[in-house]
C-alpha positions as CSV (number, residue, x, y, z in Angstrom):
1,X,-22.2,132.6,88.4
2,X,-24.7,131.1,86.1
3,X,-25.7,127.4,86.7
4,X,-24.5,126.5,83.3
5,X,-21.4,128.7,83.9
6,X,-21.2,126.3,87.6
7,X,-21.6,123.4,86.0
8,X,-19.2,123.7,82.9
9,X,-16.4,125.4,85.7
10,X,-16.6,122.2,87.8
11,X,-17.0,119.7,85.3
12,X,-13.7,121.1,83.5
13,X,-12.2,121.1,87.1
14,X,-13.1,117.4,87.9
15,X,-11.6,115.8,84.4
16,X,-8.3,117.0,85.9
17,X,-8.5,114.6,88.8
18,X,-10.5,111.5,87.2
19,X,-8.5,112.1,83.5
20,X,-5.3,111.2,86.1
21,X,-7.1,108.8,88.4
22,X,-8.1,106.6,84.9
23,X,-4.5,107.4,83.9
24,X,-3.3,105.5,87.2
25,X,-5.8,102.9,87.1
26,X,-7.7,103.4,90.0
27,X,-10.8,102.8,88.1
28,X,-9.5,99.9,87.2
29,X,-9.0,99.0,90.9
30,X,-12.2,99.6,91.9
31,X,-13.5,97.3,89.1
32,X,-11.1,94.9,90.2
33,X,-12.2,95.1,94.2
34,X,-15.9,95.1,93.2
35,X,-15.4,91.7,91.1
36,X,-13.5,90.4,93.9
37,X,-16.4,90.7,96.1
38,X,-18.6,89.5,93.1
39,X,-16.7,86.9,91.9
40,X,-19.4,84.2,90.6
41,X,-20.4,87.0,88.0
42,X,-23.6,88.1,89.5
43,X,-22.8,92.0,89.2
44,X,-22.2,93.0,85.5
45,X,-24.8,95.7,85.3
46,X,-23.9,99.2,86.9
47,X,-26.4,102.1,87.2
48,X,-24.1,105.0,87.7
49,X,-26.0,108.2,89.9
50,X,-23.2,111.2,88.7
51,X,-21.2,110.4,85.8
52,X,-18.7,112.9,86.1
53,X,-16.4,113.2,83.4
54,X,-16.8,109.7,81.9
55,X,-13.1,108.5,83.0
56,X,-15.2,105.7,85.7
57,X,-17.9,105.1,82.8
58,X,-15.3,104.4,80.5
59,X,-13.6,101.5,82.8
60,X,-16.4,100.0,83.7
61,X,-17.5,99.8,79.8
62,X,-13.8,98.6,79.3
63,X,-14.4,95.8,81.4
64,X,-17.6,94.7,79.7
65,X,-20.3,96.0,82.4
66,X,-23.1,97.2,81.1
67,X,-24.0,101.0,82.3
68,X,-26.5,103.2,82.5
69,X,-25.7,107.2,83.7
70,X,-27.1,109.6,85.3
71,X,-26.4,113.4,85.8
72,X,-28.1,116.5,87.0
73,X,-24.9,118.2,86.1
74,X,-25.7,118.9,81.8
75,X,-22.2,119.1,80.8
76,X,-21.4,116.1,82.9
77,X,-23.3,114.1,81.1
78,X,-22.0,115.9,77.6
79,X,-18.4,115.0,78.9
80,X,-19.3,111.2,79.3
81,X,-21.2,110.7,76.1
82,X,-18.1,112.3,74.2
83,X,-15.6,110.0,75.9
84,X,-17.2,106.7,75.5
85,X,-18.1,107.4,71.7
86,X,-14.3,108.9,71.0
87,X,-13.2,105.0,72.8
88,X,-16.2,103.5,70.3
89,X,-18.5,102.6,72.9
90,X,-21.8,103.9,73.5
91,X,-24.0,103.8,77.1
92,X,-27.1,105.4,78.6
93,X,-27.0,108.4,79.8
94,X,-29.8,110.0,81.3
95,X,-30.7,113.4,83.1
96,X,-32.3,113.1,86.7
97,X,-35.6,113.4,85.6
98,X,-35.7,110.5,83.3
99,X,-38.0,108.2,84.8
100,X,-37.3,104.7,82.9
101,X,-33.7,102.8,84.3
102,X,-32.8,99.7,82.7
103,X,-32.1,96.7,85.6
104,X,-29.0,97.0,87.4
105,X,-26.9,95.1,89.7
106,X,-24.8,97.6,91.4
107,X,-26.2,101.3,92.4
108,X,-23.0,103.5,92.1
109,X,-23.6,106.7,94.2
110,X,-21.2,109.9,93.8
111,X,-20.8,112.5,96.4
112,X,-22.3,115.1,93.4
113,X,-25.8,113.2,94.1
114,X,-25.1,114.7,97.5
115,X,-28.8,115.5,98.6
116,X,-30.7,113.4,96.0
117,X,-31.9,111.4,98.8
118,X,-35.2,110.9,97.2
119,X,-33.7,109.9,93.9
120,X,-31.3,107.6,95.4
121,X,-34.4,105.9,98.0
122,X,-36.5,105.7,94.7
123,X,-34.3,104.1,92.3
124,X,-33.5,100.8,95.1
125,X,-37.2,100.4,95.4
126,X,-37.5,100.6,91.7
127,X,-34.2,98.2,91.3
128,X,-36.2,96.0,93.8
129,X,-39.2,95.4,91.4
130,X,-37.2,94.5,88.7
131,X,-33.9,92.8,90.1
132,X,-32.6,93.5,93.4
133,X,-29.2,95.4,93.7
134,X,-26.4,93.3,94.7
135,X,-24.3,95.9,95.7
136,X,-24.5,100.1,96.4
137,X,-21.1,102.1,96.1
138,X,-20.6,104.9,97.6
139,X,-17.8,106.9,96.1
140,X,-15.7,109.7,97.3
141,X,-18.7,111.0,99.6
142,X,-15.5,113.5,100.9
143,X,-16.2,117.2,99.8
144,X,-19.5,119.2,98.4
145,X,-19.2,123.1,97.2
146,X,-22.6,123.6,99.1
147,X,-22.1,125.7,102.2
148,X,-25.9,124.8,103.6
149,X,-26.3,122.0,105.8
150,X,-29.8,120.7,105.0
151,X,-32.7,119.9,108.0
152,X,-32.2,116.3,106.4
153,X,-28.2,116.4,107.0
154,X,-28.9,117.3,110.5
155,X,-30.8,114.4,111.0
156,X,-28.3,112.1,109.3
157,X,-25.3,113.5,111.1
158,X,-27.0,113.2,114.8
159,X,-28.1,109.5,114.1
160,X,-25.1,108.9,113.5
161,X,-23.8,110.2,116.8
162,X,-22.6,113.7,116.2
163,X,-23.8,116.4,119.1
164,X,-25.3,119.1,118.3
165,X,-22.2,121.0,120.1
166,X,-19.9,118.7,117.4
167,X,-22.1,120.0,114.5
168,X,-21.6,124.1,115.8
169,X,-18.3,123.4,116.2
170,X,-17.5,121.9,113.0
171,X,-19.8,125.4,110.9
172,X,-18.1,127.4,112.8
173,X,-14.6,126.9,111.4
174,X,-15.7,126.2,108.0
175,X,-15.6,122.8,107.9
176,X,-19.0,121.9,106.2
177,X,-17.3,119.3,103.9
178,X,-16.9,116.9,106.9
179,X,-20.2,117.5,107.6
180,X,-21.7,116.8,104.5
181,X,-19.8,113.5,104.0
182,X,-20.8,111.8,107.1
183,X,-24.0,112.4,105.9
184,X,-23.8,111.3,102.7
185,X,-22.2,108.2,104.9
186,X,-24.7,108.0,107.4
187,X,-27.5,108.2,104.7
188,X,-26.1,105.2,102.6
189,X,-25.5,103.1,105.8
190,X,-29.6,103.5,106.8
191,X,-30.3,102.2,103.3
192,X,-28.0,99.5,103.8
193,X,-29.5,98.4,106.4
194,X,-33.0,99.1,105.8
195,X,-32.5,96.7,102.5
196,X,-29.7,94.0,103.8
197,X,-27.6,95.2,100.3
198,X,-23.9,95.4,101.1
199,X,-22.4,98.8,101.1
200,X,-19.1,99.5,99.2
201,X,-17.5,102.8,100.3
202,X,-14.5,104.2,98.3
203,X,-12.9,107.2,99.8
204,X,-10.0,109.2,99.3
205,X,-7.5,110.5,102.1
206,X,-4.4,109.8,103.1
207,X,-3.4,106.7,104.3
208,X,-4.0,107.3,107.8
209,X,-7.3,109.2,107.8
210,X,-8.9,106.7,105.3
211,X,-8.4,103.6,107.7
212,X,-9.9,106.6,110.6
213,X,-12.8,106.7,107.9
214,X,-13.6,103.3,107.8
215,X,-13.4,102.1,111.1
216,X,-15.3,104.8,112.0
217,X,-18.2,103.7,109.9
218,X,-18.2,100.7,111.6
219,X,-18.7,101.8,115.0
220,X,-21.0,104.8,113.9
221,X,-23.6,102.8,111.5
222,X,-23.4,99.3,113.1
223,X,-22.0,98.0,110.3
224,X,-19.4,95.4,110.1
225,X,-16.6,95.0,107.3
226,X,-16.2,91.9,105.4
227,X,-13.5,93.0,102.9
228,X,-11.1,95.9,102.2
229,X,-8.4,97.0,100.0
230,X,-6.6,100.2,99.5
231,X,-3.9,101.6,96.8
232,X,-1.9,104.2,97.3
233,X,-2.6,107.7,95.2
234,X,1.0,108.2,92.6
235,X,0.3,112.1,92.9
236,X,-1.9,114.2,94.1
237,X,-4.5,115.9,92.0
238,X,-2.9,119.2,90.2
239,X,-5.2,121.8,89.0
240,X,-8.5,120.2,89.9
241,X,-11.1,119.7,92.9
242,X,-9.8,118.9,96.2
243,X,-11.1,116.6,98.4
244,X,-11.6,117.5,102.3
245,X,-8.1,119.0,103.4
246,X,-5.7,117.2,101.6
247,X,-4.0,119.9,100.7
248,X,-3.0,121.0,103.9
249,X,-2.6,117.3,105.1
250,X,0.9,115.4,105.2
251,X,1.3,112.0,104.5
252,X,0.6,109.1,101.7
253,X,-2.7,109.9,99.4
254,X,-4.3,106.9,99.1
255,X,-7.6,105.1,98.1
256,X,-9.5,102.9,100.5
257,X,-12.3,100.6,99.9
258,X,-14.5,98.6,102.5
259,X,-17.6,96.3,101.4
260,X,-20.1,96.4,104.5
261,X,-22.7,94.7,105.5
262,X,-25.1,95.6,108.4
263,X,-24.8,93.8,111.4
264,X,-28.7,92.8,111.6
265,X,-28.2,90.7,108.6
266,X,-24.8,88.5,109.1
């Protein structure tokens, strides 16, 4: 399969589950969470690193934050600009390799910017000249299509306690999606605390694997929750990308939410 054939395949996949997700408003809940933890104003201005299919832009926009995208998925970024402009709204929305990002107050990660470490590293510094991040998000780091685990992933995952037995273990029955999101996990925690910004992590499980999930964050990445929320899932995505095992899981779908901070800077 071609990359553009990839990209269009699981973009078109994806607006199944956020077209429903926006339909529920769990968008809107995030929004809400985030202002909660922000609520003197100080975090208007999102710079969103994958855009998906517009649904979270959309919100975000709704609520009068001011966002910039970016996507190294083309048709992702196709998908946004057509949504916002059909709701009368328009937004930036860049490629990866755009160098110039307007100030933000909120760095908005996706799971799709999976191993943009560099990208991700980059744009805090470059947030840092012009107006220090109040927050990162970090949402729905479950799931990647990749079946590599990267030399840097290795890294990640062992820092953050897994054995190198764990790691075989876990490739050898195909489970490289938990691998890659305690990465993605682990890699946003080190930033966290290698800046003192607060880390919001949205992730969704069912009820009882997300609270797993969080907690485990804590005792993993020294970091130390300071608010949480969660709302349960109405149904479970039909048609589009799964996330971890949830189809094979029982239980209530929910989201969960936890704002962080790292314990060195309480």
């Amino acid at each position: 399969m071609s990359d553009d054939m990839f990209e269009k395949e699981y973009i078109s996949r994806w607006t199944l589950n956020a077209k429903q997700h926006f339909d529920n408003g769990d968008y809107e809940w995030l929004c809400d969470f985030i202002q909660q933890c922000f609520q003197d104003g100080t975090c208007k201005r999102i710079l969103e690193l994958g855009c998906g299919a517009g649904f979270s832009t959309l919100v975000f926009l709704l609520r009068d934050y001011q966002v910039v995208s970016i996507d190294i998925n083309n048709e992702a970024i196709v998908y946004t600009d057509a949504l916002i402009k059909e709701h009368d709204y328009t937004s930036e929305i860049k490629t990866r390799d755009e160098p110039d990002y307007s100030q933000a107050d909120a760095l908005l990660w996706r799971k799709d910017i999976v191993h943009e470490w560099g990208l991700v590293n980059a744009l805090v510094k470059q947030q840092a000249k012009l107006n220090p991040i109040n927050v990162i998000v970090l949402c729905n780091p479950g799931g990647n299509l990749s079946a590599q685990i990267t030399p840097q992933e290795l890294e990640l995952l062992r820092s953050g306690g897994f054995s190198d037995e764990e790691i075989s273990k876990n490739l050898l029955l195909g489970f490289t999606d938990l691998l890659h999101k305690w990465a993605i996990i682990y890699a946003a925690c080190a930033l966290s605390r290698s800046t003192g910004i607060p880390l919001l992590i949205v992730e969704r499980e069912t009820e009882n694997e997300v609270q797993s999930t969080l907690d485990q964050i804590s005792k993993d990445a020294t970091m130390d929750i300071i608010k949480s929320s969660s709302r349960p899932i109405k149904n479970a995505p039909n048609g589009g990308t799964f996330l971890m095992n949830t189809m094979d899981t029982t239980g209530q779908l929910c989201w969960g939410a936890a704002l962080y901070i790292p314990v060195d800077f309480q």
